[in-house]
ZALOKE-53291 format. One record per residue (C-alpha): residue number from 1; chain; y, x, z. Coordinates in steps of 0.25 Angstrom, whole numbers. Layout:
<nodes>
<node NUM, 'A', <Y, X, Z>> ...
</nodes>
This chain:
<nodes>
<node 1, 'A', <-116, -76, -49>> <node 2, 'A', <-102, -75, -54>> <node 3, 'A', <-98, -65, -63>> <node 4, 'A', <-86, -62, -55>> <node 5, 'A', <-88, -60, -39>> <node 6, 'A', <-78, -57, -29>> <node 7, 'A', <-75, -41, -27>> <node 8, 'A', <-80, -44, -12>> <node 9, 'A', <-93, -51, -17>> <node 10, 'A', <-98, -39, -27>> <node 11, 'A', <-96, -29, -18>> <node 12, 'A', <-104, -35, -8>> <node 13, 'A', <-115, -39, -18>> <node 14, 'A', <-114, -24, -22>> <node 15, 'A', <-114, -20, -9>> <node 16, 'A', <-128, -27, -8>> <node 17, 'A', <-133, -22, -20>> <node 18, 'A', <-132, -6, -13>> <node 19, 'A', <-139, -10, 0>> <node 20, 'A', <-149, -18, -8>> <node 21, 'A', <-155, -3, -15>> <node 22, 'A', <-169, 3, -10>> <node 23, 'A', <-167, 15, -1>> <node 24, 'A', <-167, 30, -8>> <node 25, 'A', <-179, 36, -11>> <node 26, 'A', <-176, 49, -3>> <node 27, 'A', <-174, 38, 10>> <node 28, 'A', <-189, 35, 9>> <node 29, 'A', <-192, 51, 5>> <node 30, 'A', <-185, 54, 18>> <node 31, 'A', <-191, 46, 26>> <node 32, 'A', <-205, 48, 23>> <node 33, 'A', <-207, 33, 18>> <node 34, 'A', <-203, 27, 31>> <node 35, 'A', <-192, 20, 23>> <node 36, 'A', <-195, 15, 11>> <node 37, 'A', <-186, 3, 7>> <node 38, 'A', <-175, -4, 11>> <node 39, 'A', <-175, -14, 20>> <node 40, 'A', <-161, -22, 15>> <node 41, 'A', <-166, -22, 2>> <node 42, 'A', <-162, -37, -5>> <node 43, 'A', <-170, -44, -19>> <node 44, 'A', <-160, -52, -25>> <node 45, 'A', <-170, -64, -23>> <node 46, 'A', <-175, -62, -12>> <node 47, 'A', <-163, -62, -2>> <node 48, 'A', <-150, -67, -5>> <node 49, 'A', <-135, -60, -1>> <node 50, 'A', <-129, -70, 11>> <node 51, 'A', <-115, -64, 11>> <node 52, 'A', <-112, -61, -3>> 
</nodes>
């Protein structure tokens, strides 16, 4: 990918990378393991961003 993207384009891109995180450990604390991971969670390989 280009070295030099449109402003609009890394802050979408960075966007995604914040949602992409796994969940805080207190989260599955607090829930008694109920939760244990995300379920938006993307692999670079494995599923491809559409809109960006």
């Amino acid at each position: 990918m280009a070295k030099s993207k449109p402003l609009a384009k890394k802050l979408r891109l960075a966007n995604r990378e914040k949602s992409n995180q796994p969940i805080p450990v207190w989260v599955t604390v607090k829930t008694i393991r109920k939760v244990m991971r995300g379920f938006r969670l993307r692999n670079w390989r494995r599923s491809k961003l559409g809109d960006v």
